[in-house]
MOPAC internal coordinates of N, CA, C and O (Angstrom, degrees):
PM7 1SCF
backbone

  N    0.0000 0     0.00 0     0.00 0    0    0    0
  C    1.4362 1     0.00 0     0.00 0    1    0    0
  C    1.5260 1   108.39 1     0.00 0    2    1    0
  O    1.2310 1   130.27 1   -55.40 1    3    2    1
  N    1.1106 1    97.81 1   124.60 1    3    2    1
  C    1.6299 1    98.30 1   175.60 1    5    3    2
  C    1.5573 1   131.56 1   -57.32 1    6    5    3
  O    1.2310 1   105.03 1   -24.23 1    7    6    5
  N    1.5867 1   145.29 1   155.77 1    7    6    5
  C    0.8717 1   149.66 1  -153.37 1    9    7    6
  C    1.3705 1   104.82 1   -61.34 1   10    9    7
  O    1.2310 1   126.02 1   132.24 1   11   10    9
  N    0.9946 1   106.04 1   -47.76 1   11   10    9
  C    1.9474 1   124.29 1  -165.82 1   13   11   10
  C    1.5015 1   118.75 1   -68.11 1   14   13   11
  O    1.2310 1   127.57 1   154.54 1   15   14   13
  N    1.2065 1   103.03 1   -25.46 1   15   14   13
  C    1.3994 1   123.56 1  -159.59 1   17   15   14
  C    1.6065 1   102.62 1  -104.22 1   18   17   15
  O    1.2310 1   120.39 1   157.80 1   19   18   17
  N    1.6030 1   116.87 1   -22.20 1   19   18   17
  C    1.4990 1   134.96 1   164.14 1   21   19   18
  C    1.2027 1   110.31 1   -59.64 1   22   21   19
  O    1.2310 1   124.91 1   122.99 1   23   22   21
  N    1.4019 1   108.17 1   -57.01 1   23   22   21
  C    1.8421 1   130.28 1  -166.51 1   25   23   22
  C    1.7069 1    83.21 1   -59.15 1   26   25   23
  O    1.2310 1   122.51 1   113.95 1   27   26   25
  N    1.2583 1   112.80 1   -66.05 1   27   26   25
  C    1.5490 1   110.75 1  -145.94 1   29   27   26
  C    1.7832 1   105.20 1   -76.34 1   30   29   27
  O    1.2310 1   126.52 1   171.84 1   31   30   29
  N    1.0211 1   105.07 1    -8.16 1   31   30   29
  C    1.5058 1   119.07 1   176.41 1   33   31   30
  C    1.7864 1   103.82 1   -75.74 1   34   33   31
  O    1.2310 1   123.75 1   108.02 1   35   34   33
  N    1.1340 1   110.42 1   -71.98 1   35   34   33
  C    1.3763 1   126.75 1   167.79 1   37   35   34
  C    1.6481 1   116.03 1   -34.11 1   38   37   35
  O    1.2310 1   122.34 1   129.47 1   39   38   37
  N    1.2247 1   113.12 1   -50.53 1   39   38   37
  C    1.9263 1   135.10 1   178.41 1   41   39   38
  C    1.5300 1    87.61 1   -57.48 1   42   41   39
  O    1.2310 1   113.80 1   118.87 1   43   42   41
  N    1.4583 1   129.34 1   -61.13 1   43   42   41
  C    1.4898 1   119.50 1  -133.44 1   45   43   42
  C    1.5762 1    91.14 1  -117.34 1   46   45   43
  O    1.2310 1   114.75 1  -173.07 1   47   46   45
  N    1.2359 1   127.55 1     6.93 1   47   46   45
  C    1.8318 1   121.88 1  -176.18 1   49   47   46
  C    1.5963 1   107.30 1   -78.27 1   50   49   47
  O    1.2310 1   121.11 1   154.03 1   51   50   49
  N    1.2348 1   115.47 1   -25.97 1   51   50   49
  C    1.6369 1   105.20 1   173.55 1   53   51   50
  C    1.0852 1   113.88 1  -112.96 1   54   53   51
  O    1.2310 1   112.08 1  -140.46 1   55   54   53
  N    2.0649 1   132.53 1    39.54 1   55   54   53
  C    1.0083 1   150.62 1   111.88 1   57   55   54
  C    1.3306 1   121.07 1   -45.60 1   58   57   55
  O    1.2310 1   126.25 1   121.80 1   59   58   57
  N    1.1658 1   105.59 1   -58.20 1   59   58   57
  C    1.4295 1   126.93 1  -130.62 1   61   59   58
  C    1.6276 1   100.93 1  -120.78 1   62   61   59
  O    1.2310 1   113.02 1   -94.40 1   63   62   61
  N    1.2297 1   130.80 1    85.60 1   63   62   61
  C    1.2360 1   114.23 1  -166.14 1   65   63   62
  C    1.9290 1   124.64 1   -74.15 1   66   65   63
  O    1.2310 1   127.47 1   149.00 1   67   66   65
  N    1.4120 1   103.23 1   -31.00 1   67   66   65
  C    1.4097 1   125.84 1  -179.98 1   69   67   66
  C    1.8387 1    86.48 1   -72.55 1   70   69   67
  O    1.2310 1   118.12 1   144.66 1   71   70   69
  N    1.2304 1   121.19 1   -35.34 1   71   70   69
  C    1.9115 1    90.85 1  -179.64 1   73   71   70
  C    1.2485 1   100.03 1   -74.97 1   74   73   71
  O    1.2310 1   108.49 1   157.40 1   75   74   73
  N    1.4869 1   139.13 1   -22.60 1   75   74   73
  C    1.6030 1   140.64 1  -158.99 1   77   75   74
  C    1.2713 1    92.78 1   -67.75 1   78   77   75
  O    1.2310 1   123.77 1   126.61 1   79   78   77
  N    1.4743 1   110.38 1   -53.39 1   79   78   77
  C    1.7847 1   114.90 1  -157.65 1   81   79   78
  C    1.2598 1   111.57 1   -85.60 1   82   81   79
  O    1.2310 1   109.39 1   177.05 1   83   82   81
  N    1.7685 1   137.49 1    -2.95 1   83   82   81
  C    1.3167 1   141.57 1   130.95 1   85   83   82
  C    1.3279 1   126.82 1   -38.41 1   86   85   83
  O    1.2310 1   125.60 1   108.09 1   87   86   85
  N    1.3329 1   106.84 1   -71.91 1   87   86   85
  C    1.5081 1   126.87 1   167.19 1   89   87   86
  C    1.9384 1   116.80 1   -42.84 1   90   89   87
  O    1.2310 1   128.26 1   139.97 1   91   90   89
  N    1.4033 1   101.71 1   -40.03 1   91   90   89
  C    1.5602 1    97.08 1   172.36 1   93   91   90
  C    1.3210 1   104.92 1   -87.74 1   94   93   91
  O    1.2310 1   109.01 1   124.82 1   95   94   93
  N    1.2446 1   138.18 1   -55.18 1   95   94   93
  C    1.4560 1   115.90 1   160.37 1   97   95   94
  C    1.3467 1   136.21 1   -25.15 1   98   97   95
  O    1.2310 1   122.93 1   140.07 1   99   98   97
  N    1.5303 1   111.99 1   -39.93 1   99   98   97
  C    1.8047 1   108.63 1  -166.01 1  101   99   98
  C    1.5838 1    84.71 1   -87.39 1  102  101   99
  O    1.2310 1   111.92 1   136.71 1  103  102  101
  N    1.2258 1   132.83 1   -43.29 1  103  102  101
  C    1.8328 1   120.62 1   165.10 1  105  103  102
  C    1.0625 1   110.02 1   -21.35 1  106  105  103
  O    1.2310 1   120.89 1   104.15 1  107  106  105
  N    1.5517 1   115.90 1   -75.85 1  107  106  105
  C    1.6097 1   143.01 1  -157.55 1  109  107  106
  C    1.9600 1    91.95 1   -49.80 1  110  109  107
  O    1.2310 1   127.00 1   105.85 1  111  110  109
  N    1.1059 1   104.13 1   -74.15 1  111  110  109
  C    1.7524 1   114.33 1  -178.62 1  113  111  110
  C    1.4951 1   106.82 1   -57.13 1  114  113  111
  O    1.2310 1   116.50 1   179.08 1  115  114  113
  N    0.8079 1   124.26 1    -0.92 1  115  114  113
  C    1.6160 1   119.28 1   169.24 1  117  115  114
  C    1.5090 1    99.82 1  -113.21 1  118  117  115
  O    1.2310 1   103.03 1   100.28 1  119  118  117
  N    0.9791 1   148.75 1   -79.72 1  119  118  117
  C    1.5981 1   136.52 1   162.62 1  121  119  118
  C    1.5872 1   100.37 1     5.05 1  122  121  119
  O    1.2310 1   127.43 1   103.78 1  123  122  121
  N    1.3421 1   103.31 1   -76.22 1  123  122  121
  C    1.8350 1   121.07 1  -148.63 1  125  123  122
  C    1.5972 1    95.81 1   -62.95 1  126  125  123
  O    1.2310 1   115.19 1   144.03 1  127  126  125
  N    1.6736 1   126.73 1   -35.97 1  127  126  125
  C    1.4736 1   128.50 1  -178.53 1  129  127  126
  C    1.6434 1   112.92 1   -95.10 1  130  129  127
  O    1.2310 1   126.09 1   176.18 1  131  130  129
  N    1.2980 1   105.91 1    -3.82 1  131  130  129
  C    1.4189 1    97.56 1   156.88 1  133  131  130
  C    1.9005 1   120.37 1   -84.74 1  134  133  131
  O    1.2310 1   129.63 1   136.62 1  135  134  133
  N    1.7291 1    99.05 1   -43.38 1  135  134  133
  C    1.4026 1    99.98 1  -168.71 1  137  135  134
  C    1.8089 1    88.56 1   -68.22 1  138  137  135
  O    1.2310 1   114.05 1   166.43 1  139  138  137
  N    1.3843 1   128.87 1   -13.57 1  139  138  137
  C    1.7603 1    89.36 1  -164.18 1  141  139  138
  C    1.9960 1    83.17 1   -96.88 1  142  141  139
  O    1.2310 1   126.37 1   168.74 1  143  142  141
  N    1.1879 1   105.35 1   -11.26 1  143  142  141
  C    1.8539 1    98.67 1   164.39 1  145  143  142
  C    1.2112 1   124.62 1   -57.57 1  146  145  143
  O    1.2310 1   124.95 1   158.63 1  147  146  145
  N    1.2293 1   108.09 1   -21.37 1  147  146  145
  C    1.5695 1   119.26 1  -160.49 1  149  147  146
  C    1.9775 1    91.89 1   -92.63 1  150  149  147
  O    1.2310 1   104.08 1   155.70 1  151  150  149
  N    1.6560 1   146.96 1   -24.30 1  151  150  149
  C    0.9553 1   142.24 1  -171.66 1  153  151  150
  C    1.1648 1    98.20 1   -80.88 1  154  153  151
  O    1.2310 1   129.16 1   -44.62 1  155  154  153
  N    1.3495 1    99.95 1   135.38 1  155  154  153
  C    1.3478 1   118.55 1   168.71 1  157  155  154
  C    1.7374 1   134.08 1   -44.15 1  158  157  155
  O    1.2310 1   134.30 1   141.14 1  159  158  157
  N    1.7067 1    89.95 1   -38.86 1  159  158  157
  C    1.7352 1   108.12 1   170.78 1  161  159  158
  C    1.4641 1   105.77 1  -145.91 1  162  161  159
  O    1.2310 1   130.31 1   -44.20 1  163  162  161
  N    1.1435 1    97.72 1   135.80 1  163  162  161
  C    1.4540 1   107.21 1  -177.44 1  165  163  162
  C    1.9184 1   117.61 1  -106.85 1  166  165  163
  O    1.2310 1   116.61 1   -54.85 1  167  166  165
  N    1.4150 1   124.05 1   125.15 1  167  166  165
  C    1.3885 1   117.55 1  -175.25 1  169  167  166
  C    1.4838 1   107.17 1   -62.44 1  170  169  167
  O    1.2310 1   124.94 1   -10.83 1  171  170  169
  N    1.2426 1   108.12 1   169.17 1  171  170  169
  C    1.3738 1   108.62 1  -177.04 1  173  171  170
  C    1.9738 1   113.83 1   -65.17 1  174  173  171
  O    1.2310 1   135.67 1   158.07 1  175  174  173
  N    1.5437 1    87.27 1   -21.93 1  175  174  173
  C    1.7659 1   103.91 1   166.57 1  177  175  174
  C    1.0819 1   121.54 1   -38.63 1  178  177  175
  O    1.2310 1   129.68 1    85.64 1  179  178  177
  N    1.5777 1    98.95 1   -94.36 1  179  178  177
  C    1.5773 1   104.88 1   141.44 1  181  179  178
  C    1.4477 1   149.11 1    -3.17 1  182  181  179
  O    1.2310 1   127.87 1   120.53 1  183  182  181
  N    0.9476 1   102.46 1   -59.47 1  183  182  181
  C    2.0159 1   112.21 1   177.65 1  185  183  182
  C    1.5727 1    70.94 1   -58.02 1  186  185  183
  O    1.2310 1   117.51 1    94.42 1  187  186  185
  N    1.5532 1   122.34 1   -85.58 1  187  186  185
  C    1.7076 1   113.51 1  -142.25 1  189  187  186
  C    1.4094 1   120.46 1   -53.14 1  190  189  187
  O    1.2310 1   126.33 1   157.48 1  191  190  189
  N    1.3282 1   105.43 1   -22.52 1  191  190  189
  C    1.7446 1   103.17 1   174.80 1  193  191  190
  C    1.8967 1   102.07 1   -87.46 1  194  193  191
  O    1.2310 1   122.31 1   171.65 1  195  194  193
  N    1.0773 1   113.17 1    -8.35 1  195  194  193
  C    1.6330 1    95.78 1   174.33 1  197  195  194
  C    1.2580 1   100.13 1   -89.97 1  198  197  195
  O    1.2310 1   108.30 1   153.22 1  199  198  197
  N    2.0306 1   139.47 1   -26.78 1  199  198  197
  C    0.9186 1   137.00 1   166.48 1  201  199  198
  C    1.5931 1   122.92 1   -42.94 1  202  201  199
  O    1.2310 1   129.14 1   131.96 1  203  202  201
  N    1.5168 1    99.98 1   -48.04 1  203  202  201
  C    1.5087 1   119.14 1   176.50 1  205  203  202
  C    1.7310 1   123.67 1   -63.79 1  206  205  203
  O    1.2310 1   134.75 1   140.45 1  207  206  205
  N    1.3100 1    89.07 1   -39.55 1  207  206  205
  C    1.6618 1    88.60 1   173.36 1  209  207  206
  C    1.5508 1   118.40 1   -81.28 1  210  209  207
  O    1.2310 1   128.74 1   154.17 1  211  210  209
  N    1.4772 1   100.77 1   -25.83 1  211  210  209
  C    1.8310 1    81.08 1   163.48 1  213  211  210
  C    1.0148 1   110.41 1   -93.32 1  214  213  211
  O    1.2310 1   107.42 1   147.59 1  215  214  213
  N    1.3670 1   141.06 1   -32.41 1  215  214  213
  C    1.6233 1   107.19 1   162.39 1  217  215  214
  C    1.3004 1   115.99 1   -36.35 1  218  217  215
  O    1.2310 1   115.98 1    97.85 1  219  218  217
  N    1.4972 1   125.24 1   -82.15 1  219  218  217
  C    1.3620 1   106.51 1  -169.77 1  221  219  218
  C    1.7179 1   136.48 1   -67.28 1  222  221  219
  O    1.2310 1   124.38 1  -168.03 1  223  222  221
  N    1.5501 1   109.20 1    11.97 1  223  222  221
  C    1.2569 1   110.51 1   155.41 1  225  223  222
  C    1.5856 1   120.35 1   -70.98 1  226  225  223
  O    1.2310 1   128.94 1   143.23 1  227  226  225
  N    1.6677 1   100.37 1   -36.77 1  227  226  225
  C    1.4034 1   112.80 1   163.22 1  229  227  226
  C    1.2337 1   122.07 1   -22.63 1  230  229  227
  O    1.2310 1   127.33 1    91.06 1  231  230  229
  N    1.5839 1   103.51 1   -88.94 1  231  230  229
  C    1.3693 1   142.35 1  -178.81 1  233  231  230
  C    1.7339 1   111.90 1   -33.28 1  234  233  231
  O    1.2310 1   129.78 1   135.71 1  235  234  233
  N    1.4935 1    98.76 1   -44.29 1  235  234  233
  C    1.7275 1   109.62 1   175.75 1  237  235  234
  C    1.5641 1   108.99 1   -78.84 1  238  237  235
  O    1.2310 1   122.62 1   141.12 1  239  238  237
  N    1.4289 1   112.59 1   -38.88 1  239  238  237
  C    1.5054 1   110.51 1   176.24 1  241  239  238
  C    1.8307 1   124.43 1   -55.28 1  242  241  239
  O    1.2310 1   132.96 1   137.34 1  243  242  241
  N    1.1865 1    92.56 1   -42.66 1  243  242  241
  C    1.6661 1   120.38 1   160.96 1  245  243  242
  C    1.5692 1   107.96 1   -16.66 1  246  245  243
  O    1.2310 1   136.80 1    93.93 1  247  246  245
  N    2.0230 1    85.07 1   -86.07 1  247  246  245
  C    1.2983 1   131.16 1   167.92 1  249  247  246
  C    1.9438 1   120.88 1   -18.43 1  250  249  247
  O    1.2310 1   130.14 1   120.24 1  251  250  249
  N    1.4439 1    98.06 1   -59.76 1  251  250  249
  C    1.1800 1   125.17 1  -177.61 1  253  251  250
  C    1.3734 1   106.97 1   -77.98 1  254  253  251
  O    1.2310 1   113.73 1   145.96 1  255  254  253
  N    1.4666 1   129.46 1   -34.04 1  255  254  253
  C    1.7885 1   130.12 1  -176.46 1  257  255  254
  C    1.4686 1    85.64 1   -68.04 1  258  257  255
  O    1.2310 1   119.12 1   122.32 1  259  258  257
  N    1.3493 1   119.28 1   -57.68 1  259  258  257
  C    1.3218 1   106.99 1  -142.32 1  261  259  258
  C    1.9166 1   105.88 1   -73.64 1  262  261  259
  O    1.2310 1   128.39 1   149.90 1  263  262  261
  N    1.1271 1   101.45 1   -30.10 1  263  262  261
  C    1.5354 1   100.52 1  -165.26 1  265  263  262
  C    1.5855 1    91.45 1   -67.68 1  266  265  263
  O    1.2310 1   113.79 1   132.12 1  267  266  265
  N    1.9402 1   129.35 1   -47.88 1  267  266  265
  C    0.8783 1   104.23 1   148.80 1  269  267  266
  C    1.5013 1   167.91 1    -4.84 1  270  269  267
  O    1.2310 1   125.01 1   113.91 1  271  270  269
  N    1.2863 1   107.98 1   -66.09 1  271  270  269
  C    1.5327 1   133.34 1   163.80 1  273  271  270
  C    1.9857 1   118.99 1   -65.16 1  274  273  271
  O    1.2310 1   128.31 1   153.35 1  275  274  273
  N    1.6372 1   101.61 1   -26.65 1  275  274  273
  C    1.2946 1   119.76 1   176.69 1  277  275  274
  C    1.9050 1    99.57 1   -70.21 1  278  277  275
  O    1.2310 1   120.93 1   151.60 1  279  278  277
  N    1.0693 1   115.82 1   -28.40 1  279  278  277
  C    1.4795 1   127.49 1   179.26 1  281  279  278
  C    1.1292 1   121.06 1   -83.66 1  282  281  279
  O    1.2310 1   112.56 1   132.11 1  283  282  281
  N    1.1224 1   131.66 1   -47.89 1  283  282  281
  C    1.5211 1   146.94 1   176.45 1  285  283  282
  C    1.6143 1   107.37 1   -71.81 1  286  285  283
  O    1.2310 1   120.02 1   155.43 1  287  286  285
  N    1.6309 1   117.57 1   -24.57 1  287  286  285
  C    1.7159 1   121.57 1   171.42 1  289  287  286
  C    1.4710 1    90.08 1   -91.07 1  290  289  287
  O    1.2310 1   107.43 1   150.16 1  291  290  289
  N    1.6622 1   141.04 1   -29.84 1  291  290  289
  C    1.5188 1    97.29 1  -169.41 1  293  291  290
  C    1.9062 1   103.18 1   -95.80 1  294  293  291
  O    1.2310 1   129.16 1  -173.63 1  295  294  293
  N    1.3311 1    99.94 1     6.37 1  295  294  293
  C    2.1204 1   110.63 1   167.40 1  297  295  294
  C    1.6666 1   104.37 1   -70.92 1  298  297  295
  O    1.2310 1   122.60 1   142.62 1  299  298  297
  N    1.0017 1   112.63 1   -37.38 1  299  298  297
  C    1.4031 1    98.71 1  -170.72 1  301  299  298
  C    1.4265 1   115.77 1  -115.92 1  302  301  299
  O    1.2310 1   120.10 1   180.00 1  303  302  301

């Protein structure tokens, strides 16, 4: 995520509660897909829930640009 988009994330998260609870999610899913990145072998279990969590880190990142970008059009 770019620098700008950190700052303005950070500025507007205890506005904004639905960007707060994006932002702790895409944390949460990055934690959880690094530590099962970090095993050496992964069960076939595994692979699908690390598949799943980046999709839906995706899906929230999305989520989070756009509500973003909805902010930065009503700034200028």
């Amino acid at each position: 995520m770019e620098t700008r988009d950190l700052e303005l994330l950070e500025k507007l998260s205890s506005r904004d509660p639905e960007l707060k609870a994006l932002w702790e999610d895409h944390v949460l899913y990055e934690k959880q897909i690094e530590k099962l990145d970090n095993k050496p072998f992964l069960t076939p279990s595994e692979q699908t829930h690390v598949k799943e969590l980046k999709k839906q880190k995706l899906e929230g990142k999305t989520k989070l640009l756009t509500i973003l970008e909805s902010y930065r059009s009503k700034e200028n």
